[in-house]
LORO-906903 format. One record per residue (C-alpha): x, y, z; residue in three letters. Coordinates in steps of 0.02 Angstrom, whole numbers, plus 50000, padded with zeros to 5 digits. Each point is the difference from the previous one (the first is absolute). Layout:
BEGIN
X,Y,Z,rest
X,Y,Z,ALA
...
This chain:
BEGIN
X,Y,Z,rest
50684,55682,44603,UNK
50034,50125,50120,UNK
49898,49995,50165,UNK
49845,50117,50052,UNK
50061,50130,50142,UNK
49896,49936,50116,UNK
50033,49830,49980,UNK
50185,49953,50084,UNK
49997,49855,50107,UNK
50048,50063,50158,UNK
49821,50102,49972,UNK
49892,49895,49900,UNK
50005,49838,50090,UNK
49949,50082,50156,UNK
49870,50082,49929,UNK
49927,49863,49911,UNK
50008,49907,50174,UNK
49912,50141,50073,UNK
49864,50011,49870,UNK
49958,49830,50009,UNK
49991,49997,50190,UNK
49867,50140,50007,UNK
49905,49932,49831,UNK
49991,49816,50066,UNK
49965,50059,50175,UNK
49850,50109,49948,UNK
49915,49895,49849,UNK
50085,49811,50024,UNK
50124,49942,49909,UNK
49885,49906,49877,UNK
49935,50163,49952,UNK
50148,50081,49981,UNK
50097,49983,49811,UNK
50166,50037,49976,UNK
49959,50139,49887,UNK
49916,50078,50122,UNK
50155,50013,50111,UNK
50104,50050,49866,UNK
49883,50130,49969,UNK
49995,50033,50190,UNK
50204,50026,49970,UNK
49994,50098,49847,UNK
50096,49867,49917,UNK
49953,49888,49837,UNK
49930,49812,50035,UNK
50151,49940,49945,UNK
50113,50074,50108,UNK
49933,49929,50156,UNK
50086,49824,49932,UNK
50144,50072,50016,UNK
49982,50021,50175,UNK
49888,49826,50038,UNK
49955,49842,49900,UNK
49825,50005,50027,UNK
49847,50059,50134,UNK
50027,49850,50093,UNK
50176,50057,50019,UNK
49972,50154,50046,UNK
49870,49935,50146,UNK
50118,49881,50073,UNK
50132,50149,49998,UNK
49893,50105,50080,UNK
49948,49862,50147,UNK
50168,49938,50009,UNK
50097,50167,50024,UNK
49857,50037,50131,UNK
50043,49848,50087,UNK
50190,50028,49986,UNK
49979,50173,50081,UNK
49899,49931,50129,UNK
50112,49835,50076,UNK
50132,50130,49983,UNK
49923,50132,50117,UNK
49957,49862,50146,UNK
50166,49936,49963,UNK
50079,50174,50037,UNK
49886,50023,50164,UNK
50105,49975,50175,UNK
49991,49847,50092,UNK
49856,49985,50107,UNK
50048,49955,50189,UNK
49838,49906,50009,UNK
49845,49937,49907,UNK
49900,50134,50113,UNK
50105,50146,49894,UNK
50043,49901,49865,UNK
49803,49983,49968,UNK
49987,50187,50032,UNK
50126,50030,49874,UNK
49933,49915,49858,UNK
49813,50059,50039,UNK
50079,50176,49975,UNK
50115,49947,49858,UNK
49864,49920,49905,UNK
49879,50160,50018,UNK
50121,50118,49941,UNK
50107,49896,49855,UNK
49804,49953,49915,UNK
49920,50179,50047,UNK
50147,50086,49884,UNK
49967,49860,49845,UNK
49828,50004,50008,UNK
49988,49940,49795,UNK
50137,49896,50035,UNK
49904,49913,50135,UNK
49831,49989,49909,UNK
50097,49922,49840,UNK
50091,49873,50125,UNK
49825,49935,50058,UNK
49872,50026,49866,UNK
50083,49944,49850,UNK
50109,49850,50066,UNK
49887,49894,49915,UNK
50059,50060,49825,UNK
50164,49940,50033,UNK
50046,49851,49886,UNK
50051,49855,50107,UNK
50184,50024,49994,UNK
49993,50177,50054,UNK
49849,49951,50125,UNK
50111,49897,50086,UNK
50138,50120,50024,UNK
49914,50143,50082,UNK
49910,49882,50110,UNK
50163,49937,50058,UNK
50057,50165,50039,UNK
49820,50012,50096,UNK
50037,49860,50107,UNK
50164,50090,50046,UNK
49927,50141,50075,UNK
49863,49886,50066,UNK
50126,49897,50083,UNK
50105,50157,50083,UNK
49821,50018,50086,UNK
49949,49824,50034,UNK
50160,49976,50108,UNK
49996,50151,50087,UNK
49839,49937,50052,UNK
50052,49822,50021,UNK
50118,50057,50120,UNK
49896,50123,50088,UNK
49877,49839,50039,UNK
50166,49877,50049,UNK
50032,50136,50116,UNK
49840,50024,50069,UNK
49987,50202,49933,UNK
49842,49962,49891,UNK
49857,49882,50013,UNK
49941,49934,49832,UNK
49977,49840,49938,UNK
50069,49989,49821,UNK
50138,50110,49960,UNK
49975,49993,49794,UNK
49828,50033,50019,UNK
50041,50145,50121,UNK
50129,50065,49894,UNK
49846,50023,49842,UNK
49913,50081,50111,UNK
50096,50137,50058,UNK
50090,50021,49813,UNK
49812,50032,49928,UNK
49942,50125,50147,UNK
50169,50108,49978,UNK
49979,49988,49817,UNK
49817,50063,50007,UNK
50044,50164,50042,UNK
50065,50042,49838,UNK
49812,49987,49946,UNK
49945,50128,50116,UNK
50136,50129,50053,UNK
49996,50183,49938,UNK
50147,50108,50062,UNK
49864,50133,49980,UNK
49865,49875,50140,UNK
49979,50037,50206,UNK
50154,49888,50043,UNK
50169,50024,49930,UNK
50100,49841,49962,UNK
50101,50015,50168,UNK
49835,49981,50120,UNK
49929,49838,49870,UNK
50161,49916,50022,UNK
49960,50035,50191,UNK
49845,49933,50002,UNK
50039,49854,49862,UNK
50133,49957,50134,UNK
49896,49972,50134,UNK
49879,49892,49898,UNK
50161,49896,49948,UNK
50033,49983,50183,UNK
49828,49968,50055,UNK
49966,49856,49843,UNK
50163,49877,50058,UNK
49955,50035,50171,UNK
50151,50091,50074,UNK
């Protein structure tokens, strides 16, 4: 049987990714059935399994390829001189890579817990990664005297969940643009590990 036009996989599978994203961002994923992405698509049922064994699949996809992008952007960022800029960096980093995935983001958070354990445990190690690149610039900013906090882990949380809040209230269309927040997130950075 000869494929729909519409349906090659250099075009579908994105799309289907896409469709999903959006659907389990905006109802949940245990709200959203996989004929309603397919129908999202334009596609049969049946020709999303072609693309993904199942909705779980297609979650852990979705989280994991977020994640992926994610190490791999910090990865690619220049080498800090020291955990004053370094910190700077990622404040700025963080704000910008999550304020352009917004759904991505949301997913990442709010629907960890339908994970199955296997798949759980993956992303989360891939969470403690990027937790970790910001735990010991902060470790090292406190050997070295640059910030005053008392536990770096618990530091780290912190600041990850303040940058990640603005994706719950930013409008490009609001009074500050995303230039002047990253300003001002910045200097609350700063002024929370005490440099």
């Amino acid at each position: 049987m000869a494929r729909k036009k519409n349906s090659s996989a250099d075009v579908t599978g994105p799309r289907i990714r896409a469709a999903a994203l959006r659907l389990f961002a905006r109802h949940g994923y245990a709200a959203v059935s996989m004929r309603q992405i397919a129908t999202d698509v334009g596609v049969q049922a049946g020709t999303l399994y072609l693309y993904t064994a199942d909705k779980q699949s297609l979650l852990f996809d979705l989280m994991h390829k977020h994640m992926q992008d994610l190490l791999a952007e910090l990865d690619a960022l220049p080498q800090a001189h020291n955990p004053l800029d370094g910190l700077e960096q990622f404040t700025r980093f963080h704000i910008r890579f999550h304020r352009a995935r917004s759904d991505a983001v949301f997913i990442s958070y709010m629907e960890l817990r339908n994970l199955e354990p296997e798949n759980f445990e993956r992303i989360e190690a891939m969470r403690r990664q990027y937790e970790a690149h910001l735990g010991s610039l902060l470790a090292r900013g406190k050997a070295e005297r640059v910030f005053d906090i008392s536990d770096t882990k618990l530091a780290a949380f912190a600041v990850i969940a303040m940058l990640t809040g603005v994706n719950t209230w930013f409008r490009e269309s609001g009074r500050l643009s995303l230039a002047a927040v990253e300003d001002i997130y910045w200097h609350m950075v700063r002024k929370a590990v005490g440099a």
